[in-house]
N, C-alpha and C positions, 0 to 999 in steps of 0.2 A: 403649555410652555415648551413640552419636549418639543410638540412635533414642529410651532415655531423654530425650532431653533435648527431644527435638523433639515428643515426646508430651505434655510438660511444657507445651512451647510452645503444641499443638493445646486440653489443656485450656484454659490462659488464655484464648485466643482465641473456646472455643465456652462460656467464663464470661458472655462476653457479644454475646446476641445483638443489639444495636441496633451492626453493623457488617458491614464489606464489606473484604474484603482480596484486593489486584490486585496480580499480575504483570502489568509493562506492558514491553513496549518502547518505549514512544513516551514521545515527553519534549518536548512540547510546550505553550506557555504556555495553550493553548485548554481541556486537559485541565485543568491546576490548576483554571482559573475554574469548571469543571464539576465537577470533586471537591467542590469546596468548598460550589457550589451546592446541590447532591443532599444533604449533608450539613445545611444551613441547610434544604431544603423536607421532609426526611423525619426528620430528625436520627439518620440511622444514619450513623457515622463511618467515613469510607475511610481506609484505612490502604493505603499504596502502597512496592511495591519495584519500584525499576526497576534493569534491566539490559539486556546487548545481549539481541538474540532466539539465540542459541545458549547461552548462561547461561540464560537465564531454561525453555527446552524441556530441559535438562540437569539443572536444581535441580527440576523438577518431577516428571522420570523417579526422580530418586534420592530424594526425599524420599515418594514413594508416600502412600499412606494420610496417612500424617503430616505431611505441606502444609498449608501455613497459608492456601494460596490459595484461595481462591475463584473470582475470574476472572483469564481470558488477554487479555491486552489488546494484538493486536501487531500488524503491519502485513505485506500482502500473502496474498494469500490460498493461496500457496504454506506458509506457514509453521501456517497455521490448517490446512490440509489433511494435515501429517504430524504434528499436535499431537493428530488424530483418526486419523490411522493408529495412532500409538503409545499407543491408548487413554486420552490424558488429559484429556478433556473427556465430557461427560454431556449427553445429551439432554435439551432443554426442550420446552414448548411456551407459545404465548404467542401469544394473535388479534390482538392490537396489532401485532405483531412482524411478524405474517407478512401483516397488512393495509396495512402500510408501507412496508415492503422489499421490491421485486421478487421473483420467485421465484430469478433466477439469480444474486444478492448473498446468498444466505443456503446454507446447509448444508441437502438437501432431507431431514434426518431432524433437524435440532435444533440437532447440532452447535457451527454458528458462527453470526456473524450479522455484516452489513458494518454500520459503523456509519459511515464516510466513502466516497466516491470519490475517484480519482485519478486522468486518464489521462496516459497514456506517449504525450507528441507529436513533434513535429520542430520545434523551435528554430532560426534561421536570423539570418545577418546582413544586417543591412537594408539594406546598403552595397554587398554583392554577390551578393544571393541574390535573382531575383523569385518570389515567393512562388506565381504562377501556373507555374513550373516544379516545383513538389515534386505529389505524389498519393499512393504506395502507401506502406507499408513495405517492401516488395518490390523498390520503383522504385531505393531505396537500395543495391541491389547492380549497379547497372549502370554502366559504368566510365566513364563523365560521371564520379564521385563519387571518381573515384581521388586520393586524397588530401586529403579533402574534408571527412570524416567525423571525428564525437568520441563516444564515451560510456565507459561507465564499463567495470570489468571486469565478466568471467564472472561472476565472485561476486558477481554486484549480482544479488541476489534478484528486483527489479524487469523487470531484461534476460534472469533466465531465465524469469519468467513472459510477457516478450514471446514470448521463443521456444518456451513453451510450446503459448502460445497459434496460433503459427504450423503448430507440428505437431499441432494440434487441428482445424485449418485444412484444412491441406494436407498432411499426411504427413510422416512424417520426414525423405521423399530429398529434398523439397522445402524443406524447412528446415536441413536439412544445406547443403543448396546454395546458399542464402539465406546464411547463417551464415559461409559459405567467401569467400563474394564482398564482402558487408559489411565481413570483415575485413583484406582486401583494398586497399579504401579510405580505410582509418583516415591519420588525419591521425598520427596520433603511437598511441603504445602507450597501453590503457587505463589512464587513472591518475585517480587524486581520486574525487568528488562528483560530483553530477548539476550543482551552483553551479560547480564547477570546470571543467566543459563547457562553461558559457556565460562563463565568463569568460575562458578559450581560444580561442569563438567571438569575443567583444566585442575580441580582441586583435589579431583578424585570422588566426589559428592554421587556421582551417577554416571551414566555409560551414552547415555543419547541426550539428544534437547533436540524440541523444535523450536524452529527459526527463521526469521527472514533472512538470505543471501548478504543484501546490504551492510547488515550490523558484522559478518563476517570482514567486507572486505573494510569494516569501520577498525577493527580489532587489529588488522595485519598495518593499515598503515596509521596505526596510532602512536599520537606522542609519551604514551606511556609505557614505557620497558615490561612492565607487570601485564598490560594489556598483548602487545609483539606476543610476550611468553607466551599468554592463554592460547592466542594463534598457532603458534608451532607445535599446540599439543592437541589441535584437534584436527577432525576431517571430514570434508563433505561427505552426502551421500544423499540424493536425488532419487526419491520414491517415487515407487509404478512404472517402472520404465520396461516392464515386459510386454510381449506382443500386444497380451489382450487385457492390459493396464492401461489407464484410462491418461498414467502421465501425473509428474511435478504440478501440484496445485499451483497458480499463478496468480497472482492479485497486482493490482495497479496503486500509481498516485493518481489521479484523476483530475480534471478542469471544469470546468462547466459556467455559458454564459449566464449573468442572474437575471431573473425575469424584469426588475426595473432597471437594467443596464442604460447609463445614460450618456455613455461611450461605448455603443456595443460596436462600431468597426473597428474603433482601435483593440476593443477584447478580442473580437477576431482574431485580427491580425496580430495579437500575441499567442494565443494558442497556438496557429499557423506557425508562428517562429519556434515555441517549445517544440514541436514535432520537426524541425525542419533537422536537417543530417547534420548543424552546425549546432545546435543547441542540443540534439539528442548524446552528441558525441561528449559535451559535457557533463548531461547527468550520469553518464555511464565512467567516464573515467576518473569523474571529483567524487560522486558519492554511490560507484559501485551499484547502480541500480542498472537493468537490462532495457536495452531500446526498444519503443514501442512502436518506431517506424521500421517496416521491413527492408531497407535499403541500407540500415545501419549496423556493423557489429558491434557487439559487447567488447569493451575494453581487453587489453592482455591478460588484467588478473582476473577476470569474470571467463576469459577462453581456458584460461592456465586448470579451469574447475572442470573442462571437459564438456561439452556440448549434451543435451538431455530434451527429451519429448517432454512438451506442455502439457497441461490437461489444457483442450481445448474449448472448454464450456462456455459459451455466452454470458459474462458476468453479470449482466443484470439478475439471470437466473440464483447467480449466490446471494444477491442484494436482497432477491425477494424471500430466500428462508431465514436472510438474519432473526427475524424475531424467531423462529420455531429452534433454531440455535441457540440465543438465548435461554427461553424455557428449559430445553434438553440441559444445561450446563447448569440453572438451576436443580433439577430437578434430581439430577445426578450428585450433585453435590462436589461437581470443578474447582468452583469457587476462587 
């Protein structure tokens, strides 16, 4: 009866081609403006379901063939990366695409494609932290920081792709050991948001958080005066930026065409528009995230943070240590 009914579904849907239908994690007001857009300059209508990204990898494993989706639209590049393990995305090719995007923001067979950046920095309070004492990720396991520390749990997608990225780096024992020391540190047990780390910081709670960039510039232009606050009392700080420092971890939102795409030019040709300098200037100046086309700058308040060297790893590399990240954060006891 389901799959009746969802074939049902698959016809109406390939009744008409002047549309696009997204599986999105992200729920962000930058998106709407850009849906709407695309649909005004080409007039093929987006049709959007959102869900978290374990709903969204779950309804697209069970619903096979008979998906109404067309694109994945989710955030980090950990989740793009086992959305292509599990077979549900489809190979593109596109010279726009790949003359925009670096080579190590994109899937090097088609796959995915970054369509934001992010990085994961170090947050401090500016009342007791000098900002000329912070440098590594690394530096954060050394027992100065005993009791010092905020972030989020294990299951922040975000903190296994740092640590991903760490044992891409440097090995696992190295990261394991990194991981055992760090948590060590913690001000308190991980709890909340990456916003709830800094306002633990602004409270006086502890001296650093990690964090994504974004939730920062969510905090400075927020409608909450209590929020404004938590901003005025903190300050970036962009790790590894010495010669032979490897550079600011980076991670992505990501896209990716799905394997039974049954509008896949118009998927195309939405990707194409999110990378294009007209929609990248959006997600960078509504929701603070960095452009992943290189022809476009980061907004005022992402320049006003000061310009900072990438790590530049090929992120499927981080995608492929998530699980050994995982483990390590078990094992260590993150939590």
């Amino acid at each position: 009866m389901i799959k009746i009914f969802l074939t049902i579904v698959v016809l109406l849907i390939s009744s008409n081609a002047n549309e696009v239908n997204i599986y999105t994690h992200r729920h962000y007001p930058s998106d709407e403006v850009l849906f709407k857009t695309f649909t005004e300059k080409t007039g093929i209508k987006v049709n959007v379901v959102q869900a978290n990204a374990d709903q969204i990898m779950k309804r697209l494993e069970e619903e096979g063939k008979y998906t109404p989706a067309d694109l994945l639209l989710t955030v980090d590049v950990g989740r793009l990366y086992y959305a292509k393990e599990k077979d549900l995305l489809q190979p593109i090719e596109s010279k726009f695409l790949e003359e925009v995007i670096p080579f190590n923001l994109r899937d090097k067979e088609g796959h995915w494609f970054g369509v934001t950046k992010r990085a994961r920095v170090l947050v401090y309070n500016i009342d007791s932290v000098d900002p000329r004492s912070l440098s590594t990720y690394e530096a954060l396991a050394d027992k100065k920081y005993k009791g010092s520390i905020l972030t989020q749990s294990s299951s922040s997608i975000y903190n296994q792709s740092l640590l991903a990225s760490i044992i891409a780096h440097k090995g696992e024992k190295e990261a394991k050991a990194w991981a055992k020391a760090v948590r060590s540190n913690f001000a308190r047990r991980p709890t909340g948001s990456d916003r709830d780390q800094m306002r633990a910081l602004a409270a006086g709670m502890a001296k650093v958080a990690i964090v994504n960039t974004y939730y920062v510039g969510q905090l400075i232009n927020s409608k909450s005066f209590s929020d404004k606050a938590v901003a005025e009392m903190i300050g970036i700080y962009f790790p590894d930026q010495g010669e032979d420092e490897r550079g600011t971890h980076i991670n992505i939102s990501g896209i990716g065409v799905t394997k039974h795409a049954k509008n896949r030019e118009n998927a195309i040709a939405f990707i194409e528009f999110l990378c294009s300098q007209e929609a990248q200037k959006v997600f960078t100046s509504v929701n603070y995230e960095y452009p992943v086309n290189k022809n476009v700058a980061p907004s005022r308040l992402l320049q006003s943070w000061g310009s900072f060297k990438e790590d530049s790893i090929e992120l499927y590399k981080i995608g492929q240590n998530n699980a050994k990240a995982v483990k390590i954060f078990n094992e260590v006891g993150w939590y």
